[in-house]
mmCIF file of the C-alpha atoms, coordinates in Angstrom:
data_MODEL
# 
_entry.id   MODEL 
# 
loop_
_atom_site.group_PDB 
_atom_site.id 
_atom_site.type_symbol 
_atom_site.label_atom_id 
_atom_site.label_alt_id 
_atom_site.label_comp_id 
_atom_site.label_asym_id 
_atom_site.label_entity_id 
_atom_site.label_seq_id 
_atom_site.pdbx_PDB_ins_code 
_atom_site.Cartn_x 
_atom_site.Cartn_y 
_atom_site.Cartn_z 
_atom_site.occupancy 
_atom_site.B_iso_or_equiv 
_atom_site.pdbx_formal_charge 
_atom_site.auth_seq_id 
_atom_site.auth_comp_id 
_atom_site.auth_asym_id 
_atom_site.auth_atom_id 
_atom_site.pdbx_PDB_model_num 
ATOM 1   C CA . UNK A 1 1   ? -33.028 21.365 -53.733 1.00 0.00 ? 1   UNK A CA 1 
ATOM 2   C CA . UNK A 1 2   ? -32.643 19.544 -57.127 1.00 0.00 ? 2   UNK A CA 1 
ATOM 3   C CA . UNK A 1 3   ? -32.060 15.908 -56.784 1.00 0.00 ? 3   UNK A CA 1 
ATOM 4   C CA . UNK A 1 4   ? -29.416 14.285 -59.130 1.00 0.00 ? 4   UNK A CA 1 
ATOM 5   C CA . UNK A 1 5   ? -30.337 10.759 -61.005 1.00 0.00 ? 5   UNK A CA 1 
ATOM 6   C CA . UNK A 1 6   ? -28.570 9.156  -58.605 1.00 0.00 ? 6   UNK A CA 1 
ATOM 7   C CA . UNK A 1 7   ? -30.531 10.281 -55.830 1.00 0.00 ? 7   UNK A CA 1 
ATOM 8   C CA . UNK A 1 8   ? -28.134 13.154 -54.183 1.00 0.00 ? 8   UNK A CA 1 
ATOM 9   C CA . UNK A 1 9   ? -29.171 15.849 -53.954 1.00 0.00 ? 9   UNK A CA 1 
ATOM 10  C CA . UNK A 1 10  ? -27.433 18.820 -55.982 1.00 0.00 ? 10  UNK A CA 1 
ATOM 11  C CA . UNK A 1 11  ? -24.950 20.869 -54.531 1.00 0.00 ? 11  UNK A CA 1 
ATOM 12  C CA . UNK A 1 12  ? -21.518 23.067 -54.439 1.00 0.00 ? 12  UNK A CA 1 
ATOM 13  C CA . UNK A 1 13  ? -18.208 20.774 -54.795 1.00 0.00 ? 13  UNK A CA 1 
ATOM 14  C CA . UNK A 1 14  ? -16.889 22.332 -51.951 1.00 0.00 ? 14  UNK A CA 1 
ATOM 15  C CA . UNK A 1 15  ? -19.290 20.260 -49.551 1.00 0.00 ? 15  UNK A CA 1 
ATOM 16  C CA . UNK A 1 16  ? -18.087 16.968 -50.846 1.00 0.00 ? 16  UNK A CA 1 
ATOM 17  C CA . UNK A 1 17  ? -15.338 15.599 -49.017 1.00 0.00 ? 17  UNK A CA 1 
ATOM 18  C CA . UNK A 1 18  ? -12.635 13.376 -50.198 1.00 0.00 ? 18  UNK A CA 1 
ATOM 19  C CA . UNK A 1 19  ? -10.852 10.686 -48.747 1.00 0.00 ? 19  UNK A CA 1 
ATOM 20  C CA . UNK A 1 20  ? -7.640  9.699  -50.478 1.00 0.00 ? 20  UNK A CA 1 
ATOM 21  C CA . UNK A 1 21  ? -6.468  5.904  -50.694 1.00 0.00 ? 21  UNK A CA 1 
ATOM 22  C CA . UNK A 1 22  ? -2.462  6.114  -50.782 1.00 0.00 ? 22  UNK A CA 1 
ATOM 23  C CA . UNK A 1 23  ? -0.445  4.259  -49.256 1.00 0.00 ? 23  UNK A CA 1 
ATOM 24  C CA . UNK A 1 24  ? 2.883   6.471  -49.664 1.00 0.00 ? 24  UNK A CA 1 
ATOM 25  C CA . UNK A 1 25  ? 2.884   9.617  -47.694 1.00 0.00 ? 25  UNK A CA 1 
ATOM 26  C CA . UNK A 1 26  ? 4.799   11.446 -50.642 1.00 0.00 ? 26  UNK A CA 1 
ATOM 27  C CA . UNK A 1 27  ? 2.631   10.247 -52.975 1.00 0.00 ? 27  UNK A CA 1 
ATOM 28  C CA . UNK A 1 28  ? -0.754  11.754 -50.585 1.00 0.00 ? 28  UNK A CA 1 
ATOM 29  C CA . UNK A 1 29  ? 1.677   14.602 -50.104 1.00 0.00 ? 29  UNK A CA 1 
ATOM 30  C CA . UNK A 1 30  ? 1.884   15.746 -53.553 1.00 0.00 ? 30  UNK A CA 1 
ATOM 31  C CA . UNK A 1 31  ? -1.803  15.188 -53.977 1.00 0.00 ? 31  UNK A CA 1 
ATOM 32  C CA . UNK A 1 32  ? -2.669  17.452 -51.087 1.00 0.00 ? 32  UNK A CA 1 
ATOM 33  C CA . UNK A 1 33  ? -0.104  19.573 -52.350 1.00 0.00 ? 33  UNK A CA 1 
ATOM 34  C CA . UNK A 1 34  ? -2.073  19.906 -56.156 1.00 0.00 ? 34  UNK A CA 1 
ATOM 35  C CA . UNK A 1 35  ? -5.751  19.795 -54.700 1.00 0.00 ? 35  UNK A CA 1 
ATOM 36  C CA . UNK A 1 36  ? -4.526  23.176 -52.771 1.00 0.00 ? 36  UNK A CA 1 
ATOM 37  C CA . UNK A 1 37  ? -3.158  24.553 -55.951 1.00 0.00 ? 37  UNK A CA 1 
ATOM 38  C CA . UNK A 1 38  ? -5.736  23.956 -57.687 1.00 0.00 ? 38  UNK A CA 1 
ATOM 39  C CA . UNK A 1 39  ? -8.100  26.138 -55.288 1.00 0.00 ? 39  UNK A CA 1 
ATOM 40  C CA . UNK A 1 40  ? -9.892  22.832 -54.526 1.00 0.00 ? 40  UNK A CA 1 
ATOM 41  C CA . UNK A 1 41  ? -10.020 22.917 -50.966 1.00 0.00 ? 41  UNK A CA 1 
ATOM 42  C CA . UNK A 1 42  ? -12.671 20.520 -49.983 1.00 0.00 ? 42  UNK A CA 1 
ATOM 43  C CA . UNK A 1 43  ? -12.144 18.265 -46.162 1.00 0.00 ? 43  UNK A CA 1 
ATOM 44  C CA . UNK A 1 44  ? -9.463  15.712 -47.101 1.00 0.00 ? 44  UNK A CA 1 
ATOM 45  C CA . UNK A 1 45  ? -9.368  12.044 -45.473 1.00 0.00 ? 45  UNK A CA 1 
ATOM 46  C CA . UNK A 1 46  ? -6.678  10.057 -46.278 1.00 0.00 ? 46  UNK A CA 1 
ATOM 47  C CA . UNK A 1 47  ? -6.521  6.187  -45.514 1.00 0.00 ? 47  UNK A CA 1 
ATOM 48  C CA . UNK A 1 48  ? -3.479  4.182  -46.576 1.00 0.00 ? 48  UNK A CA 1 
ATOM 49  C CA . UNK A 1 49  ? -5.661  1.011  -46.949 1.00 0.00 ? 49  UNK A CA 1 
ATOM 50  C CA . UNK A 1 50  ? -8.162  0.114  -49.191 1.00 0.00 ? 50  UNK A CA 1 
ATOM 51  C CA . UNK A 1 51  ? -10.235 -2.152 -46.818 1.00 0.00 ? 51  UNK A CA 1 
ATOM 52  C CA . UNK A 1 52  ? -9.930  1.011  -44.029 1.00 0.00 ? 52  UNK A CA 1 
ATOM 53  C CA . UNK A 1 53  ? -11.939 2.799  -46.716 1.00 0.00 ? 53  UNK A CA 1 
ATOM 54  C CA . UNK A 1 54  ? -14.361 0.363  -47.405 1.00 0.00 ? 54  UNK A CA 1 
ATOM 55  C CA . UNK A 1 55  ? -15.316 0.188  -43.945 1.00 0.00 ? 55  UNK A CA 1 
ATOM 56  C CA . UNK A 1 56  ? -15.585 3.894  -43.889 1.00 0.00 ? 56  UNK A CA 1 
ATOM 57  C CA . UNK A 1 57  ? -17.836 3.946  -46.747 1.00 0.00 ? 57  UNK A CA 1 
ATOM 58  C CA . UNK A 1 58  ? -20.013 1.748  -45.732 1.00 0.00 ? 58  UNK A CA 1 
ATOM 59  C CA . UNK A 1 59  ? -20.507 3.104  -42.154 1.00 0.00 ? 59  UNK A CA 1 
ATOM 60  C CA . UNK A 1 60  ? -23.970 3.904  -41.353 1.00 0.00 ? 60  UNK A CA 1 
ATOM 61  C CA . UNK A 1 61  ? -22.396 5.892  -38.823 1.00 0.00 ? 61  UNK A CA 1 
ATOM 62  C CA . UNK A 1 62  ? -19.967 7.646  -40.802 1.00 0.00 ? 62  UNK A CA 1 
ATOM 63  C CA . UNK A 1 63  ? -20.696 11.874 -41.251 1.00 0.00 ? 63  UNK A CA 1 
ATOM 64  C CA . UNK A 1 64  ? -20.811 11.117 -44.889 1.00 0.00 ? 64  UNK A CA 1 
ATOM 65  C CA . UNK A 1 65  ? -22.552 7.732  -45.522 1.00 0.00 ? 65  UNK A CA 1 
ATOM 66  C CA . UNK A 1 66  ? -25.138 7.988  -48.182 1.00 0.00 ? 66  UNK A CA 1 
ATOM 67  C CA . UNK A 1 67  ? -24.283 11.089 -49.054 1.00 0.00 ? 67  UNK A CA 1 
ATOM 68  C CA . UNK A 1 68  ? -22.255 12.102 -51.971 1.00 0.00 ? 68  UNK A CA 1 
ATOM 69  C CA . UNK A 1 69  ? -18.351 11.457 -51.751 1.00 0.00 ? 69  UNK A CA 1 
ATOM 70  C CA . UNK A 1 70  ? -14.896 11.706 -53.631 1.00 0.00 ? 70  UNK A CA 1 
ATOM 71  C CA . UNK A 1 71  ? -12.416 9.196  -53.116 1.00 0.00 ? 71  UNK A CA 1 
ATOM 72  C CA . UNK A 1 72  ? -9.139  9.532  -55.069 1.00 0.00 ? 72  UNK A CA 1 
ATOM 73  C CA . UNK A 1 73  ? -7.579  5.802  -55.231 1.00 0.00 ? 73  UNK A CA 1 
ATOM 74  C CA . UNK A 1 74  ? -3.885  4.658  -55.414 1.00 0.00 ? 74  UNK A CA 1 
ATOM 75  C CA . UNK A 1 75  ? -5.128  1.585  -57.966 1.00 0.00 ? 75  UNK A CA 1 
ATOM 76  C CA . UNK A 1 76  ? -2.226  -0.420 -56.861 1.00 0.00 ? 76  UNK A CA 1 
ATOM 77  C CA . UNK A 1 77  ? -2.273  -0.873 -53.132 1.00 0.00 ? 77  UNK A CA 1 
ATOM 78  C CA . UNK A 1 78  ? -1.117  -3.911 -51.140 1.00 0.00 ? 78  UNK A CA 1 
ATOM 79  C CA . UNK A 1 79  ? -4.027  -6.620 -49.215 1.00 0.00 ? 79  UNK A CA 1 
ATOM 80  C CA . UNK A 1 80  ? -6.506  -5.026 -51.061 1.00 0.00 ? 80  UNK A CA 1 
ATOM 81  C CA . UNK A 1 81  ? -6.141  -3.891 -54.740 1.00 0.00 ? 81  UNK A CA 1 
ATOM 82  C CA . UNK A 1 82  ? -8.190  -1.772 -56.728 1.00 0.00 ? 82  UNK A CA 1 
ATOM 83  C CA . UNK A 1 83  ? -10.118 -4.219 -58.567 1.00 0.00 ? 83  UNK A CA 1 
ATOM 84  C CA . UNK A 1 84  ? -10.787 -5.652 -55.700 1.00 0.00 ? 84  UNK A CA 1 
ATOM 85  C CA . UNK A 1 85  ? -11.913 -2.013 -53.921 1.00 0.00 ? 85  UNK A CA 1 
ATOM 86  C CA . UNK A 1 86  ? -13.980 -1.246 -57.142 1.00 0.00 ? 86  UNK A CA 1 
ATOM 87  C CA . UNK A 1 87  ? -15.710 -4.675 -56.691 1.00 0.00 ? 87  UNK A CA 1 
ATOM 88  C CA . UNK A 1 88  ? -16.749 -3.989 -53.447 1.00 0.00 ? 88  UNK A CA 1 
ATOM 89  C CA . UNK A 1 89  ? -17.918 -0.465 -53.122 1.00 0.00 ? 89  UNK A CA 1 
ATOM 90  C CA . UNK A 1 90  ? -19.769 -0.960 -56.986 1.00 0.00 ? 90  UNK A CA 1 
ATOM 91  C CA . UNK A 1 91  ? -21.668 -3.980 -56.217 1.00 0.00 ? 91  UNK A CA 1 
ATOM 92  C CA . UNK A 1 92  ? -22.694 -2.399 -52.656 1.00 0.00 ? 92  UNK A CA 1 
ATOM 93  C CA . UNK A 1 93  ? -26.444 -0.693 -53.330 1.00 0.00 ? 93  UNK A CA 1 
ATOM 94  C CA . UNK A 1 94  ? -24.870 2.097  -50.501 1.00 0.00 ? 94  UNK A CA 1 
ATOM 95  C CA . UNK A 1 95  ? -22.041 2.916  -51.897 1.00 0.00 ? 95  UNK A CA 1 
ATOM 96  C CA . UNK A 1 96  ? -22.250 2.087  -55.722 1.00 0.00 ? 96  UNK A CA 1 
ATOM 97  C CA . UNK A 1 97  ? -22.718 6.282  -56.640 1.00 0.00 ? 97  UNK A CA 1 
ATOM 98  C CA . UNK A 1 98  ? -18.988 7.273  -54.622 1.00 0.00 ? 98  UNK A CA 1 
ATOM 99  C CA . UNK A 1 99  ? -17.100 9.142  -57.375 1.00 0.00 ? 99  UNK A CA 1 
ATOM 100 C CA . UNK A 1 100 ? -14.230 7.098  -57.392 1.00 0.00 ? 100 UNK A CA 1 
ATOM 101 C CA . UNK A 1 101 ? -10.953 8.988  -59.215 1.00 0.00 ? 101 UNK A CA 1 
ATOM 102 C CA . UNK A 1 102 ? -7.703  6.593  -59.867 1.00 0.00 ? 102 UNK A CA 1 
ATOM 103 C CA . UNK A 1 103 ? -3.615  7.000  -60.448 1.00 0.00 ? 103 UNK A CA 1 
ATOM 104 C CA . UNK A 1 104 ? -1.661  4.717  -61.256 1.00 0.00 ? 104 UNK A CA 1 
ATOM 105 C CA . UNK A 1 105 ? 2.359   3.764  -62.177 1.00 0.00 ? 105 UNK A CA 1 
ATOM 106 C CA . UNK A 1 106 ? 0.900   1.845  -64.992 1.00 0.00 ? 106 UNK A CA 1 
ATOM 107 C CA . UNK A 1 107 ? 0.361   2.736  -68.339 1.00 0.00 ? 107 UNK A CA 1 
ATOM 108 C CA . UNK A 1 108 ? -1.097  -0.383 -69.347 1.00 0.00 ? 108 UNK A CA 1 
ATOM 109 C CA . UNK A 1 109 ? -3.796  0.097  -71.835 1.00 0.00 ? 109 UNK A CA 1 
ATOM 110 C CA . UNK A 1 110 ? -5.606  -3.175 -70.745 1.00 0.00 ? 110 UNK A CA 1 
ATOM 111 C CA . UNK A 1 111 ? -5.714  -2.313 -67.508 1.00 0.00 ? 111 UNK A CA 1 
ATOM 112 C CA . UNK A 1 112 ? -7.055  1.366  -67.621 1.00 0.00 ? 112 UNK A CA 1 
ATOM 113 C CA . UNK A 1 113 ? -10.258 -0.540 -69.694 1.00 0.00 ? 113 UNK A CA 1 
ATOM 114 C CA . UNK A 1 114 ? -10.439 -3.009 -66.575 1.00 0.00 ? 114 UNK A CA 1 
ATOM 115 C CA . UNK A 1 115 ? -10.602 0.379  -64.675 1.00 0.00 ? 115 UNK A CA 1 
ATOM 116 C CA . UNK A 1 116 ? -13.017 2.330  -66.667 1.00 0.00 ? 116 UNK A CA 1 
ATOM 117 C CA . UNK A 1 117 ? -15.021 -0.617 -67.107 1.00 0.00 ? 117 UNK A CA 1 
ATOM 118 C CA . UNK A 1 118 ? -15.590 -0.374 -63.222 1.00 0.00 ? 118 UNK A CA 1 
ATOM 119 C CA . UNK A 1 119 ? -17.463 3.222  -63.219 1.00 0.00 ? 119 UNK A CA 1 
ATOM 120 C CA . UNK A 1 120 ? -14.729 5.237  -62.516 1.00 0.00 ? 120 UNK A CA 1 
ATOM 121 C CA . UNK A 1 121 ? -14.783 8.792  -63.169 1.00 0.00 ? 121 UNK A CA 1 
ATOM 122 C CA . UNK A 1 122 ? -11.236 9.345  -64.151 1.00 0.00 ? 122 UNK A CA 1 
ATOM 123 C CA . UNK A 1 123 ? -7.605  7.762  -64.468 1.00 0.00 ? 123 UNK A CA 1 
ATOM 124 C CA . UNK A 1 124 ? -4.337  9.217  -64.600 1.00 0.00 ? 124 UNK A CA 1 
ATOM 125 C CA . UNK A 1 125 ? -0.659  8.043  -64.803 1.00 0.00 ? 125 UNK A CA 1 
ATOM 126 C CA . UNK A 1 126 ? 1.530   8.758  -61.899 1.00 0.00 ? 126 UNK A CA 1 
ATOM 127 C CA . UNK A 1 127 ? 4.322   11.051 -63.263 1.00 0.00 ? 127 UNK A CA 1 
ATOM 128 C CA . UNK A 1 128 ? 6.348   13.972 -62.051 1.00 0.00 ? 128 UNK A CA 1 
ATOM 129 C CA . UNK A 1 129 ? 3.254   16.415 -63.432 1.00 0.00 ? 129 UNK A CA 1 
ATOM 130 C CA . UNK A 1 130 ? 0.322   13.672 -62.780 1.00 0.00 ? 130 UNK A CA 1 
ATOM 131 C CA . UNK A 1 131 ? -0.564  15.298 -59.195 1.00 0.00 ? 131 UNK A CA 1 
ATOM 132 C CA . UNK A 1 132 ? -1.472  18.835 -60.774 1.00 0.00 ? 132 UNK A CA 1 
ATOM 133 C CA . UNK A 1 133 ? -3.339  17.391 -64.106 1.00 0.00 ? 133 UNK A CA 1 
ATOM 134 C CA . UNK A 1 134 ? -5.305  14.890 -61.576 1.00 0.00 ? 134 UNK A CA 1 
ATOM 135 C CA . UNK A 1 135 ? -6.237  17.954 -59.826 1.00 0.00 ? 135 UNK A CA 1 
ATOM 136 C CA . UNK A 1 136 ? -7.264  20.215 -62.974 1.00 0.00 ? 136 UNK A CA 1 
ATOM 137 C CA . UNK A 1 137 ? -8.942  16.925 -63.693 1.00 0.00 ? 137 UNK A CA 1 
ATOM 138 C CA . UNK A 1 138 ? -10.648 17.014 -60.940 1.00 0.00 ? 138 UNK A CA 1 
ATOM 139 C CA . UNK A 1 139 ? -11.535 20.654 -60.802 1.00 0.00 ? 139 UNK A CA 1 
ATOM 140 C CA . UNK A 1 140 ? -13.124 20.051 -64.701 1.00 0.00 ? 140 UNK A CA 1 
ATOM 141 C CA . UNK A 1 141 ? -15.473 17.375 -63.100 1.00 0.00 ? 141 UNK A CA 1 
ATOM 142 C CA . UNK A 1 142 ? -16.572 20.038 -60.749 1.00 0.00 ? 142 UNK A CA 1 
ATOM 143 C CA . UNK A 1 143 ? -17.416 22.326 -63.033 1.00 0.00 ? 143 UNK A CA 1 
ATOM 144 C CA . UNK A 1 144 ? -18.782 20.246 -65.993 1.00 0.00 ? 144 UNK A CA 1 
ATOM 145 C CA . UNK A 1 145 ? -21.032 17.902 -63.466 1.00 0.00 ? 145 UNK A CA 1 
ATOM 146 C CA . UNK A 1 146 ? -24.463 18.635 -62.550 1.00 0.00 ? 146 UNK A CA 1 
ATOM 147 C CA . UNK A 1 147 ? -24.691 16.677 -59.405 1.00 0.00 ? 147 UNK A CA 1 
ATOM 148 C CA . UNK A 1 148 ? -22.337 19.168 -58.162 1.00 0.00 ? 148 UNK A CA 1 
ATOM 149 C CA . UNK A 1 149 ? -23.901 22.678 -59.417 1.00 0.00 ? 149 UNK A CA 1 
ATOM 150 C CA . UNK A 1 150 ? -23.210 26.144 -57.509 1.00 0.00 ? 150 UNK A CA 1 
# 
C-alpha cells in the first residue's frame, strides 16, 4: 500500500475514525446528526474534554495510536481550550499528523488565523446550518485528499 508524506499509509475514509471534542450534547448531537446525512459513516468517539482526548491520542495503547485519525474540535471548551489542545497534540512527534477539524461561536477573523496558523484542516462557524456544511466539508476533504484514496 502507498504511503502518504506523512508516513500513513493510504487508505479509504471510511477506516478513519473520529472522535469529536464537544462539550454540549446538542451540539455532538447535531454533528452526529450531519456526519449521517452526509453518508459519512465512519466509528464516532466523542469526548467532552479536551485533555480526555489528548490522553487518548497519545495512548500507545489506544486501537488508533499512530495511525491516521479525525478529530472534530469544539475550539472553545472549558480547562482546556483549543489553543491550548492544538499546542499539545502539534508539538507531540506522535500525534502532530491527527487531522484536526474546528467550529466555533466565533467569527473573529483574528482568531480563525490563530487557528489556521495551528495546522488545522478546516474551520467553521457554529450556526443553525454549520453542522451540515462542516460535514460536506468534511466529505470534500475525503474526496480531494490523497492520504485517504479509495
Amino acid at each position: 500500500m502507498a504511503k502518504h508524506t506523512n508516513g500513513f499509509e493510504m487508505q479509504n475514509h471510511k477506516n478513519v475514525p473520529i472522535i469529536i471534542i464537544e462539550e454540549s450534547d446538542l451540539d455532538e448531537i447535531g454533528l452526529e446528526w450531519a456526519l449521517r446525512q452526509s453518508t459519512i459513516n465512519n466509528s464516532v468517539t466523542r469526548v467532552s474534554r479536551c485533555n480526555e482526548a489528548v490522553a487518548m491520542l497519545q495512548d500507545p495503547k489506544a486501537p488508533y495510536y499512530g495511525k491516521p485519525i479525525i478529530v472534530l474540535l469544539d475550539f472553545d471548551m472549558p480547562m482546556m481550550d483549543g489553543h491550548k489542545f492544538l499546542a499539545e497534540v502539534k508539538n507531540d512527534p506522535c500525534t502532530k499528523d491527527v487531522i484536526i477539524f474546528v467550529f466555533s461561536e466565533s467569527g473573529d477573523w483574528v482568531k480563525r488565523m490563530a487557528i489556521f496558523d495551528s495546522q488545522v484542516a478546516g474551520f467553521i462557524q457554529k450556526s443553525n446550518t454549520a453542522y451540515q456544511q462542516f460535514a460536506e466539508q468534511l466529505k470534500q476533504y475525503f474526496e480531494k485528499t490523497p492520504l485517504f484514496a479509495a
